[in-house]
N, C-alpha and C positions, 0 to 999 in steps of 0.2 A: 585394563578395560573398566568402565565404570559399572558399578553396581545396577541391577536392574531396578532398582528401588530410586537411587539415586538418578537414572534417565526418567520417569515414570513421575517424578516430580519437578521434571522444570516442564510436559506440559498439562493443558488443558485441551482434552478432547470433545470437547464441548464447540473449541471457536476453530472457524476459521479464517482465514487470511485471505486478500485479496489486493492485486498489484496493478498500477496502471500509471500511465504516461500522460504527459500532456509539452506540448511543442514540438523538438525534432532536435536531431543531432546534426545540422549543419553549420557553418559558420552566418551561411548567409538568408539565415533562416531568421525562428525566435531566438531575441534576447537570452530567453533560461530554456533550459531542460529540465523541468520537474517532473520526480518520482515520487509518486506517494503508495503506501500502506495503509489498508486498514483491515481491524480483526474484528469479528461479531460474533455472537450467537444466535440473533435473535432474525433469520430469514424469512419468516413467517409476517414481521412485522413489517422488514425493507419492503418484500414484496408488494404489502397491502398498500405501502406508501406511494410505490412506482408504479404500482396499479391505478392507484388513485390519481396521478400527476398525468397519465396516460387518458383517464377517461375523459379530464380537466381540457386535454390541448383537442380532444378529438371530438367537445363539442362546439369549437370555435373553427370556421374554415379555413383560418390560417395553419393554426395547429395541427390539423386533421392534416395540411397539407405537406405539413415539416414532418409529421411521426411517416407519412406513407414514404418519403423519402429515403428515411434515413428507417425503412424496413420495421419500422413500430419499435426503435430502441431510441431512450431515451442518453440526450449526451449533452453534455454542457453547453459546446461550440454551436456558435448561431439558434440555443434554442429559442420561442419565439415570443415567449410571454414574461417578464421579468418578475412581475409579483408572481407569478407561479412557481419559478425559480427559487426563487425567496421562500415561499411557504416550503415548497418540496426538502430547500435544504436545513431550514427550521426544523422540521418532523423529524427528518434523517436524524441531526444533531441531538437530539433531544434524548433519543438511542444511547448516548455518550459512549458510542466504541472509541478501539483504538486507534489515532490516526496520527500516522510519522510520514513526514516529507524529507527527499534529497531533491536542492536543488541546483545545477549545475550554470550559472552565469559564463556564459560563451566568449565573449569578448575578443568576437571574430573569430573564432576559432571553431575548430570538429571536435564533438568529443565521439571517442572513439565506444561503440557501441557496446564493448566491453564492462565500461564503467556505469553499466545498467545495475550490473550483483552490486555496487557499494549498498544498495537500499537493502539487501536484504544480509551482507555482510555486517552494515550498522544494526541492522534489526537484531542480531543474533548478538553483536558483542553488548548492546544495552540491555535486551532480555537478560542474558547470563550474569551483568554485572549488578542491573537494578532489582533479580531475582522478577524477573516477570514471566509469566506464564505462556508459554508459544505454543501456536496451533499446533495441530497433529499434520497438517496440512495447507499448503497455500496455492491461490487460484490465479495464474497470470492471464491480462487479455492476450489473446493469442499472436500478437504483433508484438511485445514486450517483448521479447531473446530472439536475438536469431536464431541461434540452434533451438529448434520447436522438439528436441530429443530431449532435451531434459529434465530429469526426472525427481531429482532430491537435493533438496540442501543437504549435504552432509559434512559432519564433526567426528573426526580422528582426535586419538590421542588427546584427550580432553583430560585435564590436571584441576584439581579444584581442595587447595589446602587452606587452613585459616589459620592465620596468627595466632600467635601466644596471649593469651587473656581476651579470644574473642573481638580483636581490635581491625577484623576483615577479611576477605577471602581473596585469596589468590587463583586464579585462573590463568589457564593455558590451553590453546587447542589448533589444530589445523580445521580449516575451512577452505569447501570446494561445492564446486556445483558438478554432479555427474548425469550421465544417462544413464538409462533403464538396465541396458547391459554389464555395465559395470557395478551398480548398484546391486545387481542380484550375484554378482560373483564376490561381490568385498562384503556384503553386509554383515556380515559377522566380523568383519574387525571395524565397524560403527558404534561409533557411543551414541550419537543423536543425530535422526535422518526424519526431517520432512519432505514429506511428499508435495514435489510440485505437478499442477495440473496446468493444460494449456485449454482455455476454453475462449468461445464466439463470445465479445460480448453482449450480441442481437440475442442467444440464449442462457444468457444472465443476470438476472435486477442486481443482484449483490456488485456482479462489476460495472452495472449502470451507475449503480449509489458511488464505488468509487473512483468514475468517469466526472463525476457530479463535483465530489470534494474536489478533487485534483483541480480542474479545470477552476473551482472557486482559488484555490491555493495560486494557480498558474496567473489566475487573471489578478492578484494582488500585485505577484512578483513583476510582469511583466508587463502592465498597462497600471501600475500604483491605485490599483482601487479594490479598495477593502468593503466595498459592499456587500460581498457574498463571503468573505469571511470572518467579519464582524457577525453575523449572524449565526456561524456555527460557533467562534468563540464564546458565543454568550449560554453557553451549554455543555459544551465538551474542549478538551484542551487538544490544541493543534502540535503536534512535538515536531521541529526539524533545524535545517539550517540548508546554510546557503554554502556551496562550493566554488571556489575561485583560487585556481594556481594550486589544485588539490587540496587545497588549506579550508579544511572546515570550521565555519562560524554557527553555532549553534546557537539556535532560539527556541524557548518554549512559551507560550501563550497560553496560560490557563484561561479557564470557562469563567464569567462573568457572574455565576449565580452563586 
């Protein structure tokens, strides 16, 4: 079993996490299936942001018309002001959290809704290999898993040796996503278990904010316009890559400043 010392430092309880989609898992749907990630601390501030882009659409009667719609949550798809877009996701970006994309390229085909955990299976083997800090917890919008039972990422049998004269570390571990039930009967043979939440995104700004990146990432990939992600690159680094024939192509994009 790993030390408590040694769990207790790979996280930060400070941030948390938060998960969303943008397109669909059919063939004959969108082009991609993007999943993105990202991790904050600072809710007080997204809040003020998405407050502030709310009170923006609702004194224009188009706006006013789109937020009654869509129940006063703000979402990327059809929103109806683009310079407001623009600003909303400048501000956001400016935050410089963490933001990791998988994206899946269809190419007529189902991807089988399974291959949702790769985003949070990549999340965990880069955390542990690049030493980055993981929430104590993460927030999926509540359409993300089918099974809406589940409760925790969790890490078995986690191995973590380092070569002779410091020259790296070796890791090892089993990775599963369980429910609640299970969770509370095995937890004692876990080395590292975060806690997943299933929440509405209508009462969440944090899964509004990343409702917002996502659909910027989704409308790059999949309509080739990098207007809305040109603008958070110039702030914060976008980390992901693109998935085709399971074969992942990784890209990272640093911030402009």
């Amino acid at each position: 079993m790993i030390t408590k010392e040694l769990r207790e430092s790979k996280f930060d309880p400070l941030k948390t996490g938060y998960i969303d989609e943008s397109g669909d898992t059919g063939k004959k749907g969108s082009k991609y299936l993007v999943l993105t990630y990202i991790c904050l601390d600072e809710k007080k501030k997204v809040s003020k942001i998405i407050k502030k882009t709310k009170n923006i659409l609702m004194r224009a009667k188009k706006g006013n018309l789109w937020l009654n719609r869509h129940g006063g949550e703000i979402k990327f798809n059809s929103f109806p002001d683009k310079h407001t877009l623009i600003k909303t996701l400048e501000e956001l970006s400016k935050l410089r959290f963490y933001i990791m994309f998988r994206a899946f390229k269809k190419d007529g085909k189902d991807i089988d809704a399974k291959e949702k955990n790769r985003l949070l299976h990549d999340l965990l083997t880069e955390s542990l290999v690049n030493k980055k800090l993981l929430p104590k917890k993460i927030i999926a919008d509540k359409d993300y898993f089918q099974n809406k039972k589940i409760a925790c990422l969790a890490v078995k049998d986690y191995i973590e040796e380092t070569y002779p004269e410091n020259k790296g570390v070796r890791q090892s571990y089993q990775f599963d996503l369980i429910e609640e039930e299970e969770y509370n009967k095995d937890r004692q043979n876990l080395d590292l278990a975060i806690t997943i939440k299933h929440e509405n995104s209508k009462n969440s700004v944090e899964l509004q904010a990343a409702d917002l990146i996502c659909g910027a990432i989704f409308q790059e990939l999949e309509h080739e316009d990098k207007t809305y992600t040109d603008i958070i690159r110039k702030h914060t680094e976008i980390r992901g890559g693109i998935i085709k024939s399971n074969i992942l192509n990784e890209r990272v994009t640093k911030p402009s400043y």
